[in-house]
LOTIKOL-67086 format. One record per residue (C-alpha): x, y, z; residue in three letters; residue number from 1. Coordinates in Angstrom, 2 decimals. Example, Ala and Ser with C-alpha at 12.3 -4.5 7.8 and 13.67 -1.06 7.14 Angstrom:
<sites>
SITE         x         y         z     r     k
SITE     12.30     -4.50      7.80   ALA     1
SITE     13.67     -1.06      7.14   SER     2
</sites>
This chain:
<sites>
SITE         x         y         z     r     k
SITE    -55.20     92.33      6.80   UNK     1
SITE    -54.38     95.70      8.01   UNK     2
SITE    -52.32     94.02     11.09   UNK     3
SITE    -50.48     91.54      8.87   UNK     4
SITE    -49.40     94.79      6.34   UNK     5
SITE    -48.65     96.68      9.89   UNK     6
SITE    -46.52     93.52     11.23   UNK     7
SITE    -44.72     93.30      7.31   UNK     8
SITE    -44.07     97.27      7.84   UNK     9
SITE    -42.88     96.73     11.57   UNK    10
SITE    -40.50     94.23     10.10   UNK    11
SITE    -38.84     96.46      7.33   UNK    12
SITE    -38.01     98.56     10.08   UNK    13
SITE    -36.79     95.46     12.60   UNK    14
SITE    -34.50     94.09     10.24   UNK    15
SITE    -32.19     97.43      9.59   UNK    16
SITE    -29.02     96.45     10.44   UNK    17
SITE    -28.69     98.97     13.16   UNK    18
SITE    -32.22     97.68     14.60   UNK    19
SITE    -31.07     94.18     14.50   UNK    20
SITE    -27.34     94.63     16.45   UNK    21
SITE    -29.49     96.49     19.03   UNK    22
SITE    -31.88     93.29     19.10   UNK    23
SITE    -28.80     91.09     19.43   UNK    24
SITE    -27.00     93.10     21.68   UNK    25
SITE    -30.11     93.10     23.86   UNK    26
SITE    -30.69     89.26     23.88   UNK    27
SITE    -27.20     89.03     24.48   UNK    28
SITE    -26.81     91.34     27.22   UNK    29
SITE    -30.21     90.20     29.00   UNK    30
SITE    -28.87     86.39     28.67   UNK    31
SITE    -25.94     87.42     30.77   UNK    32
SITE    -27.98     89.45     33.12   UNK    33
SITE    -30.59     86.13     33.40   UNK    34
SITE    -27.44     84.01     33.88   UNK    35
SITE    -26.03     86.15     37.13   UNK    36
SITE    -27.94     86.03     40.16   UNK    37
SITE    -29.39     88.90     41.52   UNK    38
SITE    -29.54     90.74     38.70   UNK    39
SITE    -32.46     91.00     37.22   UNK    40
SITE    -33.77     92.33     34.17   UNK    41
SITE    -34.99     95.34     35.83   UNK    42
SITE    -31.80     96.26     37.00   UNK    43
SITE    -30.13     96.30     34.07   UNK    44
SITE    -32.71     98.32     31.88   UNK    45
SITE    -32.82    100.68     34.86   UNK    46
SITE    -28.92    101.21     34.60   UNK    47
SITE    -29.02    101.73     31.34   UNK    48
SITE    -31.89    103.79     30.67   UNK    49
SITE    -29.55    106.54     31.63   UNK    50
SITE    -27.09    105.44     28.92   UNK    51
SITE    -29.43    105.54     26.19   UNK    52
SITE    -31.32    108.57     26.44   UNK    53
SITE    -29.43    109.81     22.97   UNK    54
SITE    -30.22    106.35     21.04   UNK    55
SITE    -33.29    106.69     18.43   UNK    56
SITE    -36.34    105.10     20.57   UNK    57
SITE    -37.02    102.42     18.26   UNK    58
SITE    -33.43    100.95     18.92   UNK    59
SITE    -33.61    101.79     22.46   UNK    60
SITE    -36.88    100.09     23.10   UNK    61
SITE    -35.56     96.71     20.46   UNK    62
SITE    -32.67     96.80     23.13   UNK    63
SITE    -34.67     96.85     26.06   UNK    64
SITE    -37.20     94.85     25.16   UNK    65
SITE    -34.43     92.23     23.94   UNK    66
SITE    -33.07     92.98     27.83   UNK    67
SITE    -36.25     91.84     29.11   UNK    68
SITE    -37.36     88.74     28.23   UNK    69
SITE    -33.64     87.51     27.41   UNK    70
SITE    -33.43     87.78     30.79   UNK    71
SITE    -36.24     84.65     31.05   UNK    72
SITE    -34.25     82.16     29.02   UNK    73
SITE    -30.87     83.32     30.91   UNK    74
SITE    -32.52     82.65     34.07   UNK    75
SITE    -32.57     78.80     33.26   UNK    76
SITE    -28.97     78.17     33.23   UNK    77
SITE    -28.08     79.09     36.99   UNK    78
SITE    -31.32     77.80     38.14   UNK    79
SITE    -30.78     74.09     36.62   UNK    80
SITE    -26.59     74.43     37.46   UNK    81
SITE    -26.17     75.95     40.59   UNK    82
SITE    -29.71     76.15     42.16   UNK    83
SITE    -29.15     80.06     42.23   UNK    84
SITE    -32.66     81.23     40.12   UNK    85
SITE    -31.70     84.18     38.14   UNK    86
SITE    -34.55     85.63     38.49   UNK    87
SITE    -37.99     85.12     40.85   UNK    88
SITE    -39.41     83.25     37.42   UNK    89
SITE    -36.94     81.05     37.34   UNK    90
SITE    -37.47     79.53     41.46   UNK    91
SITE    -40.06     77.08     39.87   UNK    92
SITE    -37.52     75.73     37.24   UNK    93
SITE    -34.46     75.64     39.66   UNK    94
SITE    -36.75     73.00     41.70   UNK    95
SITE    -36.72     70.02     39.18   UNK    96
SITE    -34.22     71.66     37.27   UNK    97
SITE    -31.50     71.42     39.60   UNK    98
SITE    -32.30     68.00     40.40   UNK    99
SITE    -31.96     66.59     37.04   UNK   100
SITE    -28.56     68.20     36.77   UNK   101
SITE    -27.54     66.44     39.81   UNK   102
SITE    -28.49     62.80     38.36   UNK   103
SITE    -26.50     63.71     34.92   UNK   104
SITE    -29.44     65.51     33.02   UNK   105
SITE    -28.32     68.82     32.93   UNK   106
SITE    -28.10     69.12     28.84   UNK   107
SITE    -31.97     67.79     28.71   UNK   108
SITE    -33.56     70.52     31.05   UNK   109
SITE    -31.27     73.13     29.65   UNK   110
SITE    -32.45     72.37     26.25   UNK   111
SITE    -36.13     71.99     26.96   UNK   112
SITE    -35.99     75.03     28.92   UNK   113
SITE    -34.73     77.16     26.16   UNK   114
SITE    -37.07     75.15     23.72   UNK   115
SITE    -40.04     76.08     25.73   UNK   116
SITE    -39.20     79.44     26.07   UNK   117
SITE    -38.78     79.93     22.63   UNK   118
SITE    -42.36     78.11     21.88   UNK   119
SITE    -44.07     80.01     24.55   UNK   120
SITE    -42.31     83.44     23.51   UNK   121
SITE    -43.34     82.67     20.00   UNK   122
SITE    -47.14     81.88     20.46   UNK   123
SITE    -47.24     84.94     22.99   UNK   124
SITE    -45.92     87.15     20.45   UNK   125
SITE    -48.97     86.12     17.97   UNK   126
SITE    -51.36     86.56     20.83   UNK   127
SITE    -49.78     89.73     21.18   UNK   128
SITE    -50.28     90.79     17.49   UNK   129
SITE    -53.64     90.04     16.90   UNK   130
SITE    -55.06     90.95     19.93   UNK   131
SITE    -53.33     94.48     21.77   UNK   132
SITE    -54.87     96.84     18.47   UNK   133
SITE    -58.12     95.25     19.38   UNK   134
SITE    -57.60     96.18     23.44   UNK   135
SITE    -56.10     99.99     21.88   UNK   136
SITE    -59.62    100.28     19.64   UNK   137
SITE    -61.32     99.50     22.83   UNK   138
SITE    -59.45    101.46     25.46   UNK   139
SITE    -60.33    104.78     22.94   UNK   140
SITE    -63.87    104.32     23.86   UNK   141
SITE    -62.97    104.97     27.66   UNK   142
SITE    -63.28    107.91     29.45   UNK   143
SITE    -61.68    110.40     32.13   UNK   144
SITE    -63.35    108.26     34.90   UNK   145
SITE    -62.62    104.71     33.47   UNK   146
SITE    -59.16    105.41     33.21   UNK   147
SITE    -59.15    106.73     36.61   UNK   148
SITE    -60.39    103.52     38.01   UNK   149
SITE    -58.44    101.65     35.72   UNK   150
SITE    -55.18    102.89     37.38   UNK   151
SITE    -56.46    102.32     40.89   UNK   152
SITE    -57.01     99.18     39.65   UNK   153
SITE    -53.86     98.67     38.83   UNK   154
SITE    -52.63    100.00     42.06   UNK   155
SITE    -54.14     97.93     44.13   UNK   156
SITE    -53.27     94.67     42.08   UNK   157
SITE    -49.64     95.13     41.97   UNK   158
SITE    -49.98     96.45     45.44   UNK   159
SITE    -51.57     93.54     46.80   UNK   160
SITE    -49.78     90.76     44.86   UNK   161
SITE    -46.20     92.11     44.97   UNK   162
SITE    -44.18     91.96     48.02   UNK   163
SITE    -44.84     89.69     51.29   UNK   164
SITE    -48.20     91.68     52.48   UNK   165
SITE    -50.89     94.14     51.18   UNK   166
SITE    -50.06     96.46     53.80   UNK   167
SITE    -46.60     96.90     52.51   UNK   168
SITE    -47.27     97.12     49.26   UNK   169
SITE    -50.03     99.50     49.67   UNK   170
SITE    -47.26    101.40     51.69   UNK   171
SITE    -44.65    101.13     48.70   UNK   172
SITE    -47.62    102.29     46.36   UNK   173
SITE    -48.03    105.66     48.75   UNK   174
SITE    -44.58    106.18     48.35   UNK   175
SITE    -44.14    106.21     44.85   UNK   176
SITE    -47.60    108.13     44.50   UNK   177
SITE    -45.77    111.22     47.56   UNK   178
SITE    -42.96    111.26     45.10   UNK   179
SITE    -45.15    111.44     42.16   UNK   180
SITE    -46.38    114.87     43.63   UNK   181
SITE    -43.50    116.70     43.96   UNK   182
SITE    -42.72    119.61     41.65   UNK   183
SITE    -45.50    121.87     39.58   UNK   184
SITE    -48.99    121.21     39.78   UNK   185
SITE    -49.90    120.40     36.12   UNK   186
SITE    -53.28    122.66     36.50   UNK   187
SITE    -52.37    125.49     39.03   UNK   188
SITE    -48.45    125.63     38.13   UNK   189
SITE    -47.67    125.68     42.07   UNK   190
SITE    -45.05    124.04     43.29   UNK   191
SITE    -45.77    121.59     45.29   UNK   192
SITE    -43.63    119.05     47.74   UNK   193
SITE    -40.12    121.25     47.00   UNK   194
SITE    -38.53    121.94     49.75   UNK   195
SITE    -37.13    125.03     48.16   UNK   196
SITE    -35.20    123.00     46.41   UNK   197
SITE    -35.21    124.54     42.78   UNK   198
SITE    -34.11    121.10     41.14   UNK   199
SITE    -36.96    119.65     42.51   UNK   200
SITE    -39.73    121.89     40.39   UNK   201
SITE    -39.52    119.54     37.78   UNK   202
SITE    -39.84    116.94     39.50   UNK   203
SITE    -38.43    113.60     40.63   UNK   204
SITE    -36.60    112.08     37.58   UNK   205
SITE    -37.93    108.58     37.15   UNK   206
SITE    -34.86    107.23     35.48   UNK   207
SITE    -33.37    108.36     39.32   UNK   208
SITE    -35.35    106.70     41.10   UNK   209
SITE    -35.30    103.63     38.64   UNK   210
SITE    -31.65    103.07     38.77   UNK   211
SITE    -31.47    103.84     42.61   UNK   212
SITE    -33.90    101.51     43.28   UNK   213
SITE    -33.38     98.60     41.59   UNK   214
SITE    -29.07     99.35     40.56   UNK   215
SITE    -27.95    101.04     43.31   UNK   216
SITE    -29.84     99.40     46.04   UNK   217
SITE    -29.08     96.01     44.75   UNK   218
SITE    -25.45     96.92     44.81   UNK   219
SITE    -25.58     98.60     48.47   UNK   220
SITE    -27.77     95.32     49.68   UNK   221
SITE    -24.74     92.84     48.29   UNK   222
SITE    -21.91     95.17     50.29   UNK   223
SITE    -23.63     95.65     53.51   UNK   224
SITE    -25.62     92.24     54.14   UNK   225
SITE    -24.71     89.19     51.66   UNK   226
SITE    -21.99     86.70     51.86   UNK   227
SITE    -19.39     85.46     49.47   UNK   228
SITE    -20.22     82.18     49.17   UNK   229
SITE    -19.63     79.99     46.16   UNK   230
SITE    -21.91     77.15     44.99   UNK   231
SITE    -20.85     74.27     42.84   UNK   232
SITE    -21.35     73.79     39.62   UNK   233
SITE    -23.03     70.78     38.36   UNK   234
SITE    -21.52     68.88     35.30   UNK   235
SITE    -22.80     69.72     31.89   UNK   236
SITE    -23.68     67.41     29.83   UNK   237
SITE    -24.52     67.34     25.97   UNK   238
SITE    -27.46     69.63     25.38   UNK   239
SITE    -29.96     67.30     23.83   UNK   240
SITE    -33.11     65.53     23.98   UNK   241
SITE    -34.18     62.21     23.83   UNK   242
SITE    -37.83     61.44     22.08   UNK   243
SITE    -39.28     60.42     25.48   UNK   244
SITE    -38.15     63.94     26.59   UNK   245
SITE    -39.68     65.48     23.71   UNK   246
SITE    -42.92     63.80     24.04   UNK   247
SITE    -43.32     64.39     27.95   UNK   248
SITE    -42.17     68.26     27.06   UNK   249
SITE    -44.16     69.30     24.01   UNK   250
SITE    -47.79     69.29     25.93   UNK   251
SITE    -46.03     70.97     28.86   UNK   252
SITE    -44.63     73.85     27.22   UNK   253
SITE    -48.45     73.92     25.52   UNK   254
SITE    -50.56     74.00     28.76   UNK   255
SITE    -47.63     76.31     30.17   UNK   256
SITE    -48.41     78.98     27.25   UNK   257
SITE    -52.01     78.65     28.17   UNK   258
SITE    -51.65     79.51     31.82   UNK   259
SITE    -48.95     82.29     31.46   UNK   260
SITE    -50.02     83.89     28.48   UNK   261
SITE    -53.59     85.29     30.40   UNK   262
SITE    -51.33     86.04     33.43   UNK   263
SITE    -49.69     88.48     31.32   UNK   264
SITE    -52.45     90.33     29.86   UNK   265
SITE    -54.09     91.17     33.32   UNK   266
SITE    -52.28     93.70     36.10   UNK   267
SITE    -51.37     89.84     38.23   UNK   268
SITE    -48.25     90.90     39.75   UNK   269
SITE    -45.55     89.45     37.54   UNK   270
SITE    -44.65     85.81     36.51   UNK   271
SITE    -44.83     83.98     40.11   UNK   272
SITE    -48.07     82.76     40.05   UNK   273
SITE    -48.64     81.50     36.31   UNK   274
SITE    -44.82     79.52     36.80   UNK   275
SITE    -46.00     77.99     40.18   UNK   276
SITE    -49.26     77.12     38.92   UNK   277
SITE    -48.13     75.41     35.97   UNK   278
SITE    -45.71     73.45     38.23   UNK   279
SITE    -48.47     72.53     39.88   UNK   280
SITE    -50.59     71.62     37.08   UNK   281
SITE    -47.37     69.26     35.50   UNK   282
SITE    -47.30     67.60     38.86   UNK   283
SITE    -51.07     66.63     38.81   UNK   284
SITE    -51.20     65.23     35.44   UNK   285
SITE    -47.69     63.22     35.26   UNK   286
SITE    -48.34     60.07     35.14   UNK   287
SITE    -47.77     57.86     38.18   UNK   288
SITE    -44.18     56.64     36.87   UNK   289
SITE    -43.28     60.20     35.79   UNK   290
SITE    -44.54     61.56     38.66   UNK   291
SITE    -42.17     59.72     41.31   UNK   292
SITE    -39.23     61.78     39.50   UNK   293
SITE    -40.96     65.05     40.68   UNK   294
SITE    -38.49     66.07     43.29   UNK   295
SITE    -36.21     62.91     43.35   UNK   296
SITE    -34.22     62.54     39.70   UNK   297
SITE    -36.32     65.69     38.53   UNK   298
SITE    -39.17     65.66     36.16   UNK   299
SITE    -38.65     67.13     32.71   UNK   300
SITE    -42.33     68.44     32.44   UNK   301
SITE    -41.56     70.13     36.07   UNK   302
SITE    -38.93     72.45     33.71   UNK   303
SITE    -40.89     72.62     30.43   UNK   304
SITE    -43.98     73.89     31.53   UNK   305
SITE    -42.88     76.79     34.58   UNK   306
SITE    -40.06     78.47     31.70   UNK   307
SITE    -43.10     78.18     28.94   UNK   308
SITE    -45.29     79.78     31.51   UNK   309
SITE    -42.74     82.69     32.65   UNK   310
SITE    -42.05     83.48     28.85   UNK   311
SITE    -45.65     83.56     27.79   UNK   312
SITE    -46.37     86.30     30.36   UNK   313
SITE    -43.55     88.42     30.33   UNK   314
SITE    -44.13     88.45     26.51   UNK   315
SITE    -48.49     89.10     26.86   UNK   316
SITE    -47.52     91.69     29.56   UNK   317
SITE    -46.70     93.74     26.67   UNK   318
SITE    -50.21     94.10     25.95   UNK   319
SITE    -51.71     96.12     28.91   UNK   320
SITE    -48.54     98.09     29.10   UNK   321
SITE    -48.48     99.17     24.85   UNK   322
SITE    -52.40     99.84     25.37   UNK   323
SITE    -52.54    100.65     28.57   UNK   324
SITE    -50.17    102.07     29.82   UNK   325
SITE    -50.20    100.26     32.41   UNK   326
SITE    -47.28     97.86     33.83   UNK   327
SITE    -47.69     94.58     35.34   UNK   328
SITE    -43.53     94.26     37.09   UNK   329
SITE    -40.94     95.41     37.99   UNK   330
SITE    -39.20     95.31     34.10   UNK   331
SITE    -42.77     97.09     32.42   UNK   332
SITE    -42.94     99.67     35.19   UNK   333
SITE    -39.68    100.80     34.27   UNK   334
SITE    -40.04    100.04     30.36   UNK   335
SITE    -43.01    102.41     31.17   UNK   336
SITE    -40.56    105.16     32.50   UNK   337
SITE    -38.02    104.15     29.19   UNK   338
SITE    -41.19    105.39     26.93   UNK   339
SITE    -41.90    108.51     28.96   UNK   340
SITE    -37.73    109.30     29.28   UNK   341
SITE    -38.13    110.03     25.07   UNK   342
SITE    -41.82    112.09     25.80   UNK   343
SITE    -44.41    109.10     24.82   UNK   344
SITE    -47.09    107.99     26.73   UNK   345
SITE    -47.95    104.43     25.94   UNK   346
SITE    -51.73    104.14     26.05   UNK   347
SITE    -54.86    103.43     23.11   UNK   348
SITE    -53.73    106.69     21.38   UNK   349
SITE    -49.98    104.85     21.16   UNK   350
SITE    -50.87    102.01     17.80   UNK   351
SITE    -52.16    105.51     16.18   UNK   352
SITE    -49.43    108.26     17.56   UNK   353
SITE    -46.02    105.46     17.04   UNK   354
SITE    -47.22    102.98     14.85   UNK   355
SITE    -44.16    102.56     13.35   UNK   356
SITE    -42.18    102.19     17.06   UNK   357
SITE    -45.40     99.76     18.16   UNK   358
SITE    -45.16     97.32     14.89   UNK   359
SITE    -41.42     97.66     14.98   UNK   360
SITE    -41.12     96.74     18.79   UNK   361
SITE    -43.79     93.59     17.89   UNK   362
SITE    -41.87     92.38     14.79   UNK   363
SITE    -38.58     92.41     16.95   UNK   364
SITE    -39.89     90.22     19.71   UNK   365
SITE    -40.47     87.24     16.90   UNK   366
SITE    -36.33     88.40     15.52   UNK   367
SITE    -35.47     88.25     19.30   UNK   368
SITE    -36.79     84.76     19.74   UNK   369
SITE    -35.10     83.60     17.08   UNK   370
SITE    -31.91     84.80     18.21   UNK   371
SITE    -32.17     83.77     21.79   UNK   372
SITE    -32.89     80.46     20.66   UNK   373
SITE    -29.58     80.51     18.75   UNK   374
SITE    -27.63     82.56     21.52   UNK   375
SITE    -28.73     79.70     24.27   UNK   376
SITE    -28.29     76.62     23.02   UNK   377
SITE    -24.81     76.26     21.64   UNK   378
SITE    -23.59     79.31     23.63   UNK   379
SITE    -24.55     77.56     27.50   UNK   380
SITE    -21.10     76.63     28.39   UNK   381
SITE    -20.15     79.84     27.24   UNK   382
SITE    -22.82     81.58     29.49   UNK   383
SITE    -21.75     79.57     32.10   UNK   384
SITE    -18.45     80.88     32.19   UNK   385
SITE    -20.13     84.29     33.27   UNK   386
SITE    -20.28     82.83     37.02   UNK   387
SITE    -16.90     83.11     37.37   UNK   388
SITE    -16.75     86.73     37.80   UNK   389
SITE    -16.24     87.43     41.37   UNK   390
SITE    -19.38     89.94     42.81   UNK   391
SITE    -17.14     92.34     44.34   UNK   392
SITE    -15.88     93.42     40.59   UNK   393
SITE    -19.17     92.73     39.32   UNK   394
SITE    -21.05     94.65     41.52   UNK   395
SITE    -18.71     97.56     41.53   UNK   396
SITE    -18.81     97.42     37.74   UNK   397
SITE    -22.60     98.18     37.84   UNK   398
SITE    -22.44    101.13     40.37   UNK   399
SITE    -20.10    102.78     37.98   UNK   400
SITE    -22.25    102.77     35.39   UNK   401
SITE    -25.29    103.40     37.28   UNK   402
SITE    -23.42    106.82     39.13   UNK   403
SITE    -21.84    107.96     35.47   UNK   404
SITE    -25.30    106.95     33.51   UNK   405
SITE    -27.59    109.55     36.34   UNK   406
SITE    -24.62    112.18     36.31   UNK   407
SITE    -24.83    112.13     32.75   UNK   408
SITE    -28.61    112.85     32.33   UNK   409
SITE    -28.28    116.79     33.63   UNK   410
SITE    -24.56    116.74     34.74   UNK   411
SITE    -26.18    117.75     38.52   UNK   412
SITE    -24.29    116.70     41.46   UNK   413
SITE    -28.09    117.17     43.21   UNK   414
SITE    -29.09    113.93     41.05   UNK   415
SITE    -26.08    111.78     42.54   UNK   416
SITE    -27.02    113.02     46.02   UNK   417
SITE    -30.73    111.76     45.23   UNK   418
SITE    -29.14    108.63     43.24   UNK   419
SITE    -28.04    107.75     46.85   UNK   420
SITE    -30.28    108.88     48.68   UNK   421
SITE    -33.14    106.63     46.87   UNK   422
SITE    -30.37    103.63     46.74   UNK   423
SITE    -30.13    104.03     50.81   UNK   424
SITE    -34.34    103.97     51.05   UNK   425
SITE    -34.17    100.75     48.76   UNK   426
SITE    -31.82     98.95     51.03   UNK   427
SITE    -34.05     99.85     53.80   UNK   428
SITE    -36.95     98.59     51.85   UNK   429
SITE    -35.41     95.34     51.04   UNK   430
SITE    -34.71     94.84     55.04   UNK   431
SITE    -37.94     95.64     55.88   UNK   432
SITE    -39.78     93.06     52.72   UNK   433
SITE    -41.51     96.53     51.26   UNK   434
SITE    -41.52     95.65     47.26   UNK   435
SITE    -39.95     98.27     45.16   UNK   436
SITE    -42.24     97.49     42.20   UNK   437
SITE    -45.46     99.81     43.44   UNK   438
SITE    -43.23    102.69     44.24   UNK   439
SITE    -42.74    103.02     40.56   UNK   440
SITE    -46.34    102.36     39.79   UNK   441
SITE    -47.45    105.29     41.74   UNK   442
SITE    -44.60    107.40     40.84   UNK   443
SITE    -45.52    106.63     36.92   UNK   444
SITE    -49.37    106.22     36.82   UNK   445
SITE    -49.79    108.60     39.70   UNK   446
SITE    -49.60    112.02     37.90   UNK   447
SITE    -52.06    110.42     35.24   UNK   448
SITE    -54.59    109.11     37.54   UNK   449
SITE    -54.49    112.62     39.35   UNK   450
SITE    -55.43    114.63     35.63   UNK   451
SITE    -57.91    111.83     35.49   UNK   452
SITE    -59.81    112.14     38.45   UNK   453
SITE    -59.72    116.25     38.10   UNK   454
SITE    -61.28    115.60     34.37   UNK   455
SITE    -64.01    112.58     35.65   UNK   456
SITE    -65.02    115.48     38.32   UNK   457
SITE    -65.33    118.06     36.21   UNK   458
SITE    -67.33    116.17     33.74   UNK   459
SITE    -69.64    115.10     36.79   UNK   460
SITE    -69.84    119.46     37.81   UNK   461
SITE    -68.00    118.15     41.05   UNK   462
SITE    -70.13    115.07     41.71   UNK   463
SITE    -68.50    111.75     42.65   UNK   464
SITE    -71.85    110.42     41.23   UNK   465
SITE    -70.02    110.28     37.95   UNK   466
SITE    -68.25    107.30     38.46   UNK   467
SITE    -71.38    105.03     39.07   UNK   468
SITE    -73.50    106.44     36.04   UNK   469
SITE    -71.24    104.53     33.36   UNK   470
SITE    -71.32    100.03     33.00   UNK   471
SITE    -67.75    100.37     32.86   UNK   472
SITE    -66.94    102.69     35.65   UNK   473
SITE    -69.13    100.23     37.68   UNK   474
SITE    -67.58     97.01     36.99   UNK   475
SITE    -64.08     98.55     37.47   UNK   476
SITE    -65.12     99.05     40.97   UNK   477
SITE    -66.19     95.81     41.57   UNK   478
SITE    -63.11     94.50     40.19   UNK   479
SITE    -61.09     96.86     42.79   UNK   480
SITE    -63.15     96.26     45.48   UNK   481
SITE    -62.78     92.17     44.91   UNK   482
SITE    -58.92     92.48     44.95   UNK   483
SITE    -59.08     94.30     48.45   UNK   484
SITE    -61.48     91.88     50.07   UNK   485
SITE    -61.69     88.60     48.26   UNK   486
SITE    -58.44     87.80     49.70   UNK   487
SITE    -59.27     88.50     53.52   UNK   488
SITE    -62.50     86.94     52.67   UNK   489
SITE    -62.57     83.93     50.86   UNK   490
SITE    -60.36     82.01     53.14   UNK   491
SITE    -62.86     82.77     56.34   UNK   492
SITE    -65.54     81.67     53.82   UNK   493
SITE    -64.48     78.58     53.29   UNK   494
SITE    -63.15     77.67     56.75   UNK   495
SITE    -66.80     78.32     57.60   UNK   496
SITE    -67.80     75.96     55.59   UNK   497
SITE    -65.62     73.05     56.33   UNK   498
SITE    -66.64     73.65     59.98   UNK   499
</sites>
């Protein structure tokens, strides 16, 4: 009872009118930003966190948040039209998608798509309700050492998972955690990593490196290495359903909840795996004259069940992130740096500290659904219409902002010179396959895990022992040490065993 009056409460606030143009404006804005390739959602929060420092949070988080996963159901349109995925969820749906646009289907998989999305975002949302102020109640009852393993463990997941190889992303991870260091020690007050540089004593900003990561990088990638080339457009066709599609899609966009929705709850490394492995799951139990359309006509479930996957977790990731504080992708990492921009920590103490932004931010993502539903169904040819701006102007468009939004923050030309600087290291990333994602996570959770381990230590009167004397402590270690070797592992293992 005290969730449902908490949800009711979160709603009064959701439903302001100033709340709900925000929520629009988000879905909107994150539809368009699905709908053009190569821009993720991540980009555009990052160049707008900038932008928004001066909104009210609870507006500013209903806008990003409506950024964020209207960025999923966005991500449909070009995948199933042009074969140009929006977004890495979207690659699964872009494979039958595509095809089914090409043999005069186009208005089916667009429509089951957003359907599925909507189903998926819906039930996640509930899953999200009743369960993250359980996981907060829980996380209270941890201590200094379990929340320092806690964020190694999340280190080395997103590390490991996100990008091409662990190496990389355990060398992304030490460069977010190098950058995390510079400026005053929180204990001693030294200055630490400065170069003499007094702009640097309070540190890197993380809205910076955000925006030059993710905006600027993106933008300085396009100019320097990507063509112009235009693909063509399938025909749309009537966005509808028939009742075979309905009954082939409904049990997809079911077993595609159930697989993404514990995908997002867990640090897994974004919505890759869940969409691919409900693709894969479709594909086994089609039956055998459905199945022949997988990757020839293109099978419906192939679409319903990879966008109800990629919703569910990019709607549950909001779980370990609110309670947490602990991002799962690229979009939470920097929705992580969005809290801490406006001086809150998410984290157990966040349902008791902002329970009015938490149950507000909850009650918005069921008034987002809602409105994405509305915004993609009779709006796709309108959407569609967004390909037609030429990158050049598009691109451009977002380096304006991106340079005026970080100029803005302390009017410092030092922060454009780092702006750049950061956008030149993420091009170099990008060439080299190095995933921008950990660099955040070390930046963000690196500082923590550092007061952490000083308090665990203390507690233990400068023995390590301390982390082996709790349950919790222990099985967090396990868990860490799995991730590392399981993978190297396993495989051997089994080839050992076929042999």
């Amino acid at each position: 009872m005290d969730i449902f009056n908490a949800l009711l409460q979160g709603f009064a606030t959701a439903v302001t009118p100033v709340n709900l143009l925000w929520a629009l404006v988000g879905c909107a804005l994150g539809t368009a930003v699905g709908v053009l390739p190569g821009i993720g959602p991540a980009v555009a929060v990052a160049m707008l966190l900038p932008i928004t420092a001066k909104v009210d949070i609870t507006a500013s988080m209903i806008f990003f948040s409506g950024i964020y996963y209207g960025a999923m159901y966005g991500g449909s349109t070009t995948s199933i039209l042009l074969n140009t995925p929006g977004e890495t969820a979207s690659m699964v749906t872009a494979m039958e998608g595509n095809k089914m646009a090409k043999s005069g289907r186009a208005g089916a998989a667009l429509a089951t798509a957003a359907i599925g999305s909507f189903v998926a975002g819906t039930i996640a949302t509930v899953v999200v309700t009743l369960f993250a102020p359980y996981v907060a109640e829980f996380a209270v009852k941890l201590g200094p050492p379990e929340y320092f393993l806690l964020m190694a463990l999340a280190f080395t997941t997103v590390s490991a998972v996100l990008g091409q190889s662990t190496l990389r992303g355990m060398t992304a991870l030490f460069i977010g955690l190098a950058v995390g260091l510079v400026g005053m020690d929180q204990i001693s007050g030294q200055a630490r990593y400065t170069l003499g540089v007094p702009e640097l004593l309070d540190g890197v900003e993380i809205v910076l490196v955000a925006v030059g990561l993710f905006a600027v990088a993106e933008v300085l990638h396009f100019a320097l290495y990507e063509g112009r080339e235009v693909e063509t457009q399938n025909r749309m066709s009537r966005v509808y359903m028939s009742g075979s599609d309905w009954k082939r899609s409904i049990p997809a966009w079911l077993r595609g909840t159930a697989i993404g929705t514990p995908f997002g709850c867990i640090p897994a490394g974004g919505t890759e795996i869940p969409t691919f492995l409900s693709y894969a799951v479709e594909k086994k139990l089609a039956s055998p004259e459905n199945k022949a359309e997988f990757g020839n006509r293109g099978a419906i479930e192939g679409v319903a069940g990879p966008e109800a996957a990629n919703n569910a977790t990019v709607t549950a990731a909001l779980i370990p992130l609110l309670t947490l504080g602990i991002p799962t992708s690229n979009t939470t990492a920097i929705l992580l740096g969005a809290f801490q921009n406006y001086g809150i920590q998410p984290g157990p103490q966040l349902f008791t500290t902002s329970a009015a932004l938490v149950w507000a931010l909850i009650a918005s993502l069921y008034i987002g659904n809602v409105m994405l539903l509305i915004l993609n169904l009779p709006l796709v040819k309108m959407w569609v219409q967004l390909l037609k701006i030429p990158k050049p102007q598009l691109y451009a468009g977002i380096l304006i902002f991106s340079t005026v939004g970080a100029y803005g923050m302390r009017q410092s030309p030092f922060d454009l010179v780092l702006l750049w600087g950061i956008g030149v290291a993420g091009v170099v990333m990008r060439r080299f396959d190095i995933p921008t994602a950990p660099v955040l996570v070390g930046m963000i959770l690196g500082p923590l895990a550092e007061a952490q381990l000083r308090n665990a230590i203390s507690i233990g009167e400068g023995s390590g022992m301390v982390f082996l004397q709790r349950p919790m402590s222990v099985m967090l270690i396990v868990a860490i040490v799995s991730v590392l070797v399981l993978p190297r592992v396993l495989p051997r293992v089994l080839r050992m065993l076929r042999s």
